[in-house]
DSSP file (Angstrom, degrees, kcal/mol; ACC not computed):
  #  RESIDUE AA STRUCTURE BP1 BP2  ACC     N-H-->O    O-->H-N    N-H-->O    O-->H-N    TCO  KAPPA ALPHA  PHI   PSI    X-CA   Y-CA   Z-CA
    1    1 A X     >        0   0    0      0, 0.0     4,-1.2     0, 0.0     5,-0.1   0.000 360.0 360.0 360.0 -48.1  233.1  165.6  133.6
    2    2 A X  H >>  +     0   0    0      1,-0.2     3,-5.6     2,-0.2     4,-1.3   0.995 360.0  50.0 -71.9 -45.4  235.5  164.8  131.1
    3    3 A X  H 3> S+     0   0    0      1,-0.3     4,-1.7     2,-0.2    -1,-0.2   0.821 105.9  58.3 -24.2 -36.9  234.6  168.4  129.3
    4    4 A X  H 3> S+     0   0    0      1,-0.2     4,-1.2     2,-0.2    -1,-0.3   0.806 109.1  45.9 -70.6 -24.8  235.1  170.1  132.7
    5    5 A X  H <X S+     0   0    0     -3,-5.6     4,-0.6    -4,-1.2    -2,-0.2   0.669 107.9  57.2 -96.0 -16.4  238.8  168.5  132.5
    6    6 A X  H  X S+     0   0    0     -4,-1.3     4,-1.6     2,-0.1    -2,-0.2   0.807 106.4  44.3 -77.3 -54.4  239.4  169.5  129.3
    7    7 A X  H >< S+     0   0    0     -4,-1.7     3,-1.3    -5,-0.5    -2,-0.2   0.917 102.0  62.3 -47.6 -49.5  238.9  173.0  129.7
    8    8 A X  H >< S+     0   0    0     -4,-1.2     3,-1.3     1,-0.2     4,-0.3   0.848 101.1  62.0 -25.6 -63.2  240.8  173.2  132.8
    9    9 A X  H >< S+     0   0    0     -4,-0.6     3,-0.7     1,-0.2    -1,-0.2   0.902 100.5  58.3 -44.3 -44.0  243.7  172.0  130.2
   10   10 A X  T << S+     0   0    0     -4,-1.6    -1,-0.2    -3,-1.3    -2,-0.2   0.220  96.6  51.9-102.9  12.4  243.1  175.0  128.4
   11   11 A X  T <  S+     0   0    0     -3,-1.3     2,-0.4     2,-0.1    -1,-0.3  -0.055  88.2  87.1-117.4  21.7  243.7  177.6  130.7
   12   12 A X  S <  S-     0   0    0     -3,-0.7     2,-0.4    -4,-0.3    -3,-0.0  -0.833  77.2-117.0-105.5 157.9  247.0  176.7  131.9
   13   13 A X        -     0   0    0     -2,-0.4    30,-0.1     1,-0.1    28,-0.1  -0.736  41.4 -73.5 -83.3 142.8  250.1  177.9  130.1
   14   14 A X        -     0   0    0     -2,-0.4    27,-2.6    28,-0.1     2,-0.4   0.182  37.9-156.6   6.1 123.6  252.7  175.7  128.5
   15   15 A X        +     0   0    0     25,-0.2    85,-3.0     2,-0.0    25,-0.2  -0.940  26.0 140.8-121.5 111.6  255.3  173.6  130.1
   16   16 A X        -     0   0    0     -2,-0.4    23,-3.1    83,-0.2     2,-0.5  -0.350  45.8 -78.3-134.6-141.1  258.3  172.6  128.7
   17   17 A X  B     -A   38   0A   0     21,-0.3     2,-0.5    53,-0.3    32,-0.3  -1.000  26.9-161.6-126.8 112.3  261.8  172.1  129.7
   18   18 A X        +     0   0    0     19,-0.5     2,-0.2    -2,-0.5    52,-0.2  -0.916  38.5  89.6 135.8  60.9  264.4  174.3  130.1
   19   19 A X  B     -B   69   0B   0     50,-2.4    50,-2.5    -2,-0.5     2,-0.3  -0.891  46.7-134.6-163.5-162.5  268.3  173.5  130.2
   20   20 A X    >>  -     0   0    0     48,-0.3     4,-0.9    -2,-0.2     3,-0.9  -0.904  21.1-131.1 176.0 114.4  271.5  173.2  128.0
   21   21 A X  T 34 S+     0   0    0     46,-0.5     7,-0.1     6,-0.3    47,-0.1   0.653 105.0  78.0 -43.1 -29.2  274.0  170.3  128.2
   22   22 A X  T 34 S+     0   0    0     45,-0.5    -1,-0.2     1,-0.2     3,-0.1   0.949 108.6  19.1 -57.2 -48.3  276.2  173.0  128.2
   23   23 A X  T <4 S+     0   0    0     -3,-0.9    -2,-0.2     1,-0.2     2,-0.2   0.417 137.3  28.5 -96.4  -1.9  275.6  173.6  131.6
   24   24 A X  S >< S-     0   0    0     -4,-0.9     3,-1.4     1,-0.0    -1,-0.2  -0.790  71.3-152.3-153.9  98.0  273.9  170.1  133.1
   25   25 A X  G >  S+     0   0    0      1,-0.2     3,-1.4    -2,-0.2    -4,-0.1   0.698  95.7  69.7 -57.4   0.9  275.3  167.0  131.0
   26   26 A X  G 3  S+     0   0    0      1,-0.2     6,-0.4    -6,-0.2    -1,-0.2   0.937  81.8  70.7 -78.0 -27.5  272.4  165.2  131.7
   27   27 A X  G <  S+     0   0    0     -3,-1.4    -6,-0.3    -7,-0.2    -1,-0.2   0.282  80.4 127.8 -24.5 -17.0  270.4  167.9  129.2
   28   28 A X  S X  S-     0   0    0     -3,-1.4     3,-0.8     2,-0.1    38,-0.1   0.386  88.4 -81.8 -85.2-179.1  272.4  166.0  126.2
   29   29 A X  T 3  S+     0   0    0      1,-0.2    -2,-0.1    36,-0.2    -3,-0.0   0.547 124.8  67.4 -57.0 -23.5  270.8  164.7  123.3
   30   30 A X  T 3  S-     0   0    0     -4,-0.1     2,-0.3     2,-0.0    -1,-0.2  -0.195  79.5-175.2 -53.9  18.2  269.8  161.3  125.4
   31   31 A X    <   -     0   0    0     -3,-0.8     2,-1.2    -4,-0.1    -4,-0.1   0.078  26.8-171.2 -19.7  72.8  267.4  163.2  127.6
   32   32 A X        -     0   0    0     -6,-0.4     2,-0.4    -2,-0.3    -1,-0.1  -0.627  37.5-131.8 -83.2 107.4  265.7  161.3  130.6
   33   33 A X        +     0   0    0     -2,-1.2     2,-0.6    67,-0.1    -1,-0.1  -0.268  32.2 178.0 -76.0 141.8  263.4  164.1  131.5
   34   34 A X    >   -     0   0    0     -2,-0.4     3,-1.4     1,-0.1    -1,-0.1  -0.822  42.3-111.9-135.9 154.0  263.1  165.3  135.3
   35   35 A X  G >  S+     0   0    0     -2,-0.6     3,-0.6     1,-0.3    -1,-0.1   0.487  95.1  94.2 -78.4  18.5  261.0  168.1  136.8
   36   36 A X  G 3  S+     0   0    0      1,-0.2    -1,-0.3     3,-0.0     2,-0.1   0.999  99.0  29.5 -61.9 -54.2  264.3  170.0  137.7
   37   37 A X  G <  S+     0   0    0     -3,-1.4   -19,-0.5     2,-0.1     2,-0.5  -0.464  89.6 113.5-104.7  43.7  264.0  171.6  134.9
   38   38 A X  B <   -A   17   0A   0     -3,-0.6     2,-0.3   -21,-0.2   -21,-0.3  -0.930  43.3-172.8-110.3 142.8  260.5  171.8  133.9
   39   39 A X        -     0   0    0    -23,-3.1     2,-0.3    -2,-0.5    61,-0.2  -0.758  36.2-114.0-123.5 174.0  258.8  175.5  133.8
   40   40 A X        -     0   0    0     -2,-0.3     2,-0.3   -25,-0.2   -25,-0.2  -0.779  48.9-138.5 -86.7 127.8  255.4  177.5  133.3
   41   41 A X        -     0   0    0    -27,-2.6   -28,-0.1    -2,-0.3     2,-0.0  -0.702  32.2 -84.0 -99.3 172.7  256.4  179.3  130.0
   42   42 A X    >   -     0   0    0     -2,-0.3     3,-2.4     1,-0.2    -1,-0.1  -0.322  48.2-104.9 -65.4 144.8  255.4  182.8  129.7
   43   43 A X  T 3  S+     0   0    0      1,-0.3    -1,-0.2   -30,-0.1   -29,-0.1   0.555 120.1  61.7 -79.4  20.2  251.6  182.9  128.6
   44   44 A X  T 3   +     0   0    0    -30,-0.0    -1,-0.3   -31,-0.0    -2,-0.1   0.218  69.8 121.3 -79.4   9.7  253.1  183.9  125.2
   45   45 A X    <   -     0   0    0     -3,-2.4    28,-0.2     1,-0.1   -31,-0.1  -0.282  40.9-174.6 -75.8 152.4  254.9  181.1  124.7
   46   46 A X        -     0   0    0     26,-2.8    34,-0.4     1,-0.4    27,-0.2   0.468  62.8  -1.8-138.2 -12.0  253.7  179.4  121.4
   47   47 A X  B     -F   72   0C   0     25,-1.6    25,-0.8    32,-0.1    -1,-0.4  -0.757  67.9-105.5-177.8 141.4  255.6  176.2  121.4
   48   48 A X        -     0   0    0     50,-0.4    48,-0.5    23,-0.2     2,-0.4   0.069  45.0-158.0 -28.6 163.0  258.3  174.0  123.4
   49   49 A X        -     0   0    0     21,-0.4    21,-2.6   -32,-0.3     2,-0.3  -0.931  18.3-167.9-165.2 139.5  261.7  174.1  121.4
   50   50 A X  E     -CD  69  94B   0     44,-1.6    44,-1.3    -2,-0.4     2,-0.4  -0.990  10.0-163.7-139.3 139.7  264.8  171.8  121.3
   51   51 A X  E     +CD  68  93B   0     17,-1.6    17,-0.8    -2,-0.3     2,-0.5  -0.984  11.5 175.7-147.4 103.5  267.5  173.2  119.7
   52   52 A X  E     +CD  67  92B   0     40,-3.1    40,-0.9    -2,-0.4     2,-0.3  -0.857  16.8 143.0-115.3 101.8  270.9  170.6  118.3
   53   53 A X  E     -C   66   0B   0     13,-1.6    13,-3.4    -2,-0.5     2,-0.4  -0.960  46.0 -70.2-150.9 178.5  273.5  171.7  116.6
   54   54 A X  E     -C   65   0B   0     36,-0.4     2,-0.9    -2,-0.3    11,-0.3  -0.463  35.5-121.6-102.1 114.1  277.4  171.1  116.2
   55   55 A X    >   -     0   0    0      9,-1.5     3,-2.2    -2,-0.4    -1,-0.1  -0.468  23.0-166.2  -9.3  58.7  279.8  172.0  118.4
   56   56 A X  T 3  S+     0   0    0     -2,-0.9    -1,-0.1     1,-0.3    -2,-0.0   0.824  86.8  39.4 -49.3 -50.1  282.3  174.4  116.5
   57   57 A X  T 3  S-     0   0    0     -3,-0.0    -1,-0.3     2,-0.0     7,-0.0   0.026  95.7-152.2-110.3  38.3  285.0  174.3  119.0
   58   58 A X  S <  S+     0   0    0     -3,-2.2     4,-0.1     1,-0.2    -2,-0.1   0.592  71.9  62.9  16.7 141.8  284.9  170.9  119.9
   59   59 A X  S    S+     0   0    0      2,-0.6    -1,-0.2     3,-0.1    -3,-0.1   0.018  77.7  86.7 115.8 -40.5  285.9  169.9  123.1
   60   60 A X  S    S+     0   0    0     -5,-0.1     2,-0.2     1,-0.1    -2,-0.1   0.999 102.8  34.3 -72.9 -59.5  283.0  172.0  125.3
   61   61 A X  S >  S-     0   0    0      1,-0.1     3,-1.0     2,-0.0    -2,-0.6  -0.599  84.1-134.2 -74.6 130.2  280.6  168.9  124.8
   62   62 A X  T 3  S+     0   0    0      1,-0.2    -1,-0.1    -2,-0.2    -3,-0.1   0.974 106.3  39.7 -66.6 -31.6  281.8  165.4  124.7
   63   63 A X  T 3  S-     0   0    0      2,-0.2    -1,-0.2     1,-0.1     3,-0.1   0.577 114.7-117.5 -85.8   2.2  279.9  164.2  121.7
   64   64 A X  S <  S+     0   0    0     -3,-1.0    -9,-1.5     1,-0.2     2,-0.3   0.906  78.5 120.3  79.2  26.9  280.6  167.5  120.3
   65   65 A X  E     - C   0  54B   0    -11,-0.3   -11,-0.2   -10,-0.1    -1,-0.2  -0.909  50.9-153.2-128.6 100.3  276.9  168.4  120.2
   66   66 A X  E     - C   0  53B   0    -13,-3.4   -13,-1.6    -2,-0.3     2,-0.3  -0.441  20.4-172.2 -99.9 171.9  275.3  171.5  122.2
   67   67 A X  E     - C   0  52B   0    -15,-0.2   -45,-0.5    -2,-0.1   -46,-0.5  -0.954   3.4-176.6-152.0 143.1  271.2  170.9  123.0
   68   68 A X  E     - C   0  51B   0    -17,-0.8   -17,-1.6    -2,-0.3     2,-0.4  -0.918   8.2-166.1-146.2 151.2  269.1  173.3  124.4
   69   69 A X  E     +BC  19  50B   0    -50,-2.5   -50,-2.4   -19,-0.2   -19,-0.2  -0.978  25.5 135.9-144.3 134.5  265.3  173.2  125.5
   70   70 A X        -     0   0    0    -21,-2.6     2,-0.5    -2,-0.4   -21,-0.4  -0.823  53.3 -74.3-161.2-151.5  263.1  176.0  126.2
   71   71 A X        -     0   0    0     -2,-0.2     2,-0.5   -23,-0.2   -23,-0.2  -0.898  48.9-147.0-122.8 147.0  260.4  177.7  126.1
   72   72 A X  B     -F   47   0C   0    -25,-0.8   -26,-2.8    -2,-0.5   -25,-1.6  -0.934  18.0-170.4-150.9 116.2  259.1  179.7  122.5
   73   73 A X        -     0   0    0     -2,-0.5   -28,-0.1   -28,-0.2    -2,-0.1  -0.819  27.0-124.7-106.7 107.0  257.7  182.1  121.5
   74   74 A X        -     0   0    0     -2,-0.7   -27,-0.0     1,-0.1     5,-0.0   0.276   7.5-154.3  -4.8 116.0  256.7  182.6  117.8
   75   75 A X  S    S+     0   0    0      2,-0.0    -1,-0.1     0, 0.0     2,-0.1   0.489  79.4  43.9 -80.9  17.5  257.9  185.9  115.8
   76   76 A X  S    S-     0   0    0      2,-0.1     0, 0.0     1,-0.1     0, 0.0  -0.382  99.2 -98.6-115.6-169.3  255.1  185.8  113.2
   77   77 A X  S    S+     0   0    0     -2,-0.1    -1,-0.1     2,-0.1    -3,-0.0   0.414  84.9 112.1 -73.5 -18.9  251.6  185.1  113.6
   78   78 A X        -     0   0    0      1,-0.1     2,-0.4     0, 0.0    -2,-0.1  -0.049  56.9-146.6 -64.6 162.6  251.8  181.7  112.6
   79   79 A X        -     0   0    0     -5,-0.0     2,-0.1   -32,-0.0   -32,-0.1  -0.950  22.8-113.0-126.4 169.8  251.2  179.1  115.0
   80   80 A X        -     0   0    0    -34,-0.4    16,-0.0    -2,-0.4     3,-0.0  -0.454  24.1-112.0 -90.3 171.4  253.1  175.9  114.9
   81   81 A X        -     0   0    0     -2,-0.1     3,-0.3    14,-0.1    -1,-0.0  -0.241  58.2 -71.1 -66.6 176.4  251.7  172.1  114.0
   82   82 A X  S    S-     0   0    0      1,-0.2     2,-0.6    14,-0.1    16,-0.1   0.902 119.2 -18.6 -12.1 -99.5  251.6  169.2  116.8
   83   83 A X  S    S-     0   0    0     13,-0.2     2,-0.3    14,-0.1    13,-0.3  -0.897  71.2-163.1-140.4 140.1  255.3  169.3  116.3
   84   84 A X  E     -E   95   0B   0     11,-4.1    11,-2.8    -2,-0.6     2,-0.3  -0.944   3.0-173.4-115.3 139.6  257.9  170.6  113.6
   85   85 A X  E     +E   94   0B   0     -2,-0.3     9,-0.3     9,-0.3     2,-0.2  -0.939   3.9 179.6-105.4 145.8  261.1  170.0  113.0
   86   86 A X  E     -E   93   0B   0      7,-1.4     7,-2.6    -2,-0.3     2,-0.6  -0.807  22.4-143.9-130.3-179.7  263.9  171.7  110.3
   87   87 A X  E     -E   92   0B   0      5,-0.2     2,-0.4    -2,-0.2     5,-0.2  -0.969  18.6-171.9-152.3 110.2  267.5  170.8  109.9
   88   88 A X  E >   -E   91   0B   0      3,-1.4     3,-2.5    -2,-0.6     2,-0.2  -0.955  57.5 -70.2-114.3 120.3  269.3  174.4  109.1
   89   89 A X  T 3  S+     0   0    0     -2,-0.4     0, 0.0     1,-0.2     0, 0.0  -0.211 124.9   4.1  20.9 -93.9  273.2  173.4  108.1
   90   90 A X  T 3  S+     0   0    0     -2,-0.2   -36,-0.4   -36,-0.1     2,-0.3   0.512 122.7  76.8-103.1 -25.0  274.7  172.1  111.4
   91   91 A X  E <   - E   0  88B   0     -3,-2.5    -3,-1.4   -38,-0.2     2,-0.3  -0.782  59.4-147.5-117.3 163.9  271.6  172.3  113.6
   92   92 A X  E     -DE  52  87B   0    -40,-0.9   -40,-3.1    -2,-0.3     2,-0.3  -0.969  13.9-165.3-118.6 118.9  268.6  170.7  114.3
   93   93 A X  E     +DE  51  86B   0     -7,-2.6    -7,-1.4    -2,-0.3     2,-0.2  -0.794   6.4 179.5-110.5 150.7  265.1  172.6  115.5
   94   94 A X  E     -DE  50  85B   0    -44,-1.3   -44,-1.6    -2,-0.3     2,-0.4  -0.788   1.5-177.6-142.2  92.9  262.7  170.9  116.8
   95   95 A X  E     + E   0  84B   0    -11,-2.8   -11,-4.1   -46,-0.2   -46,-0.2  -0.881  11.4 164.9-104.0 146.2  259.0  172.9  117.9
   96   96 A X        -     0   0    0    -48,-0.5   -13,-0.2    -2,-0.4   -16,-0.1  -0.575  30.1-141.3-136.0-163.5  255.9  171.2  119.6
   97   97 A X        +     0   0    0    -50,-0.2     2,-0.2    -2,-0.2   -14,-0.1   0.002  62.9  92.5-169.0  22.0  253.0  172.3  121.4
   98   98 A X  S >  S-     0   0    0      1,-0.1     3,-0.6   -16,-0.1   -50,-0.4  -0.713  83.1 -84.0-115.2-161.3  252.3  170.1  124.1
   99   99 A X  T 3  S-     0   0    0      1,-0.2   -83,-0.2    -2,-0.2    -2,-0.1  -0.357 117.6  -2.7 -64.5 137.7  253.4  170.2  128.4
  100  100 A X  T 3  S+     0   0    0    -85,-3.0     6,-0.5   -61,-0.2     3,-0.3   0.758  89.1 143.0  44.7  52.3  256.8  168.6  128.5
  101  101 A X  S <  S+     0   0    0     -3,-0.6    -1,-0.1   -86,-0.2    -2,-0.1   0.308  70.3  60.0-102.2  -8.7  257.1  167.7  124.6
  102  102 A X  S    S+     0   0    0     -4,-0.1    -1,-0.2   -53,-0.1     2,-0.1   0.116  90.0  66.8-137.9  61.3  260.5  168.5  124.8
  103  103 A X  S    S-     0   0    0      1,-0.4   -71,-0.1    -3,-0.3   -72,-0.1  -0.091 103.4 -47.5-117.6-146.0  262.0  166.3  127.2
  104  104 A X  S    S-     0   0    0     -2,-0.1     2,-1.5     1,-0.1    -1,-0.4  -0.006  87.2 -65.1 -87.4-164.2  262.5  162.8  127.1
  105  105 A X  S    S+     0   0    0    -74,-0.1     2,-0.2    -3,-0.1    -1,-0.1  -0.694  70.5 178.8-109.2 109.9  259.3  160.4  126.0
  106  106 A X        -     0   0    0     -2,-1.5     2,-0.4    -6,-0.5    -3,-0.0  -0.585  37.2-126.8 -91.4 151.2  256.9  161.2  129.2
  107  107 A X        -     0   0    0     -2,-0.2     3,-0.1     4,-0.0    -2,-0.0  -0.894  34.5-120.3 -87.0 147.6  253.8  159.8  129.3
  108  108 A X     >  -     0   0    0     -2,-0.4     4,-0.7     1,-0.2     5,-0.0  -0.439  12.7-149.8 -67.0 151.3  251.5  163.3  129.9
  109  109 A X  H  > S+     0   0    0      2,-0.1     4,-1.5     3,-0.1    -1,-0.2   0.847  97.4  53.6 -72.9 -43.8  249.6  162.8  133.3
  110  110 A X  H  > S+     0   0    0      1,-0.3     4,-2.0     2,-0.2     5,-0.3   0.862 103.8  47.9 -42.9 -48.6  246.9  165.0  131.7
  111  111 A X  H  > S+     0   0    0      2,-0.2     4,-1.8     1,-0.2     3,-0.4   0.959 113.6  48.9 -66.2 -60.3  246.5  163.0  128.7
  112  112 A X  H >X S+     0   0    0     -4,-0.7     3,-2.0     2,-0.2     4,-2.0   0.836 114.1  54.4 -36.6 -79.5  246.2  159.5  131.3
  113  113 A X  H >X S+     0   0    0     -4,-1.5     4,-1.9     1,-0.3     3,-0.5   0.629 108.7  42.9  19.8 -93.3  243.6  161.9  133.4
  114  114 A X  H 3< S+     0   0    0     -4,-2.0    -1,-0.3    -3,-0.4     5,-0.3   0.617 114.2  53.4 -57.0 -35.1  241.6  162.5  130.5
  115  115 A X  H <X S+     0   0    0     -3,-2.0     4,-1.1    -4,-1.8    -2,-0.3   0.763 108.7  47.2 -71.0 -31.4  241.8  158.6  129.3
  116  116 A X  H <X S+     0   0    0     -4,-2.0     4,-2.7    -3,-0.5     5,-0.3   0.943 111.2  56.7 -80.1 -69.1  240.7  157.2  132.2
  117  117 A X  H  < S+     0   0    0     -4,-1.9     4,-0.2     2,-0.2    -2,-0.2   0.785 111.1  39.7  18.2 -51.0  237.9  159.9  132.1
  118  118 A X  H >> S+     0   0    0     -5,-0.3     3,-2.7    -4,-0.2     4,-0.8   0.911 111.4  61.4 -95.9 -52.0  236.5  159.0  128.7
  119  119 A X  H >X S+     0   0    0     -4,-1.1     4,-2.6     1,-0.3     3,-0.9   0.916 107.2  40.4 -38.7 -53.5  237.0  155.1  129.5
  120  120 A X  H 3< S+     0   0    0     -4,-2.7    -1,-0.3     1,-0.2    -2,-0.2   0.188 114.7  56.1-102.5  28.1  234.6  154.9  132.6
  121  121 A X  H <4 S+     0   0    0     -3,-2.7     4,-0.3    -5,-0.3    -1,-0.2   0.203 108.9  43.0-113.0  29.3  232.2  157.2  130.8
  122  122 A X  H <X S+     0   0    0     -3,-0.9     4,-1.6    -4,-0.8     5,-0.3   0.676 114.4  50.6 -96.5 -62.7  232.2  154.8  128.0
  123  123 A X  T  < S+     0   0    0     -4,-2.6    -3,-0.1    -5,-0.3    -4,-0.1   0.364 113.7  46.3 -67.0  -7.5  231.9  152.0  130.7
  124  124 A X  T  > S+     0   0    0      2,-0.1     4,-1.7     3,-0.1     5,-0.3   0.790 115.0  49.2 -99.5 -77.2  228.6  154.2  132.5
  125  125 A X  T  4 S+     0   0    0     -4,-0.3     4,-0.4     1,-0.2    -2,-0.2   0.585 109.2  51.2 -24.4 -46.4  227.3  154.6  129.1
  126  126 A X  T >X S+     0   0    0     -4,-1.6     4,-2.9     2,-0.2     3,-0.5   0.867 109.8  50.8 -73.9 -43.2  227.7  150.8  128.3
  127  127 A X  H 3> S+     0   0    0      1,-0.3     4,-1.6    -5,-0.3    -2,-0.2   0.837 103.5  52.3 -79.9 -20.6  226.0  149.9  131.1
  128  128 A X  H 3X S+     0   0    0     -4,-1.7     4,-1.2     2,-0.3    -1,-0.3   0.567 108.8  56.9 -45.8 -31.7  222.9  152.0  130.9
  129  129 A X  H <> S+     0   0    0     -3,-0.5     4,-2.9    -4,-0.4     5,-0.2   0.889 106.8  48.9 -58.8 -44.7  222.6  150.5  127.5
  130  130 A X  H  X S+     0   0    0     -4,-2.9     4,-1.3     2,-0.2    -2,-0.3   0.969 114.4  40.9 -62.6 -67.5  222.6  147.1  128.9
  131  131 A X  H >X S+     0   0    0     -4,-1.6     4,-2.6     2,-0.2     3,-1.0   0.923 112.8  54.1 -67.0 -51.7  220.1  147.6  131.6
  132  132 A X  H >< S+     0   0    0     -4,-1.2     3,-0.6     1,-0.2     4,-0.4   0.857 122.4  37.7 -37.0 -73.1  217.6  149.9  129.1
  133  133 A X  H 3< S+     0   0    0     -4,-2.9    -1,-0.2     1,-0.3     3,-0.2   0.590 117.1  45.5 -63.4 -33.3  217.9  146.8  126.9
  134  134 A X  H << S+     0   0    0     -4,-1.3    -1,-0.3    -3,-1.0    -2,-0.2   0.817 108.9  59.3 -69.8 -47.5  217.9  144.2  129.3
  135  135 A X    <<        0   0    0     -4,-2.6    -2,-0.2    -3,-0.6    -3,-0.1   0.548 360.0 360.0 -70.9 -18.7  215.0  145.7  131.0
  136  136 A X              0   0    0     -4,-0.4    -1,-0.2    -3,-0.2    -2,-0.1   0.500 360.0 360.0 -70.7 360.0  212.3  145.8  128.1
């Protein structure tokens, strides 16, 4: 079962998050993520991306800070780790590689899914030990 759920995982595409403070303040660098803005990336997408960097003409943002989150696709072959971040002069990059890894801090449903999953077949498992043992 749980194999069957895993797999399932692996034929869906990427989902991340999509917006810019510019246009939604709620987007900002405090992020409580909401499925307004969550997508399907394109199945070339190679990683989530959040993207921070300094406000040049001060004044469009209030903290003077513009954020965007999307969806990324890799120009290389490389693919990225869990998640990387770089700090190039005035901005801040951030890529990840799971659903919704660039939002706010979600718990995944999948991942929950898949934990309850492994738990009551750990808990199946135990108890078939117990009776085989019990039972000789």
């Amino acid at each position: 079962m749980v194999f069957f759920i895993c797999v399932l995982q692996l034929g869906q595409a990427l989902q991340c998050y999509e917006c810019m403070n510019l246009k939604d303040k709620a987007c900002g660098t405090s992020y409580t993520a909401s499925d307004k803005y969550n997508v399907t990336c394109e199945p070339e997408a190679t990683a989530c991306r959040k993207l921070e960097y300094r406000d040049s003409l001060q004044g469009i943002t209030t903290d003077g800070v513009v954020v965007t989150r999307s969806c990324w696709t890799s120009p290389g072959k490389e693919g990225y780790a869990p998640e990387k971040c770089e700090k190039m002069f005035s901005s801040h990059v951030c890529y990840c590689t799971t659903d919704g890894c660039n939002g706010g801090q979600l718990v995944q449903p999948h991942r929950v899914l898949v934990s309850v999953a492994l738990l009551s077949l750990l808990q199946f498992v135990f108890r078939l030990t117990n009776v085989s043992v019990g039972g000789k």
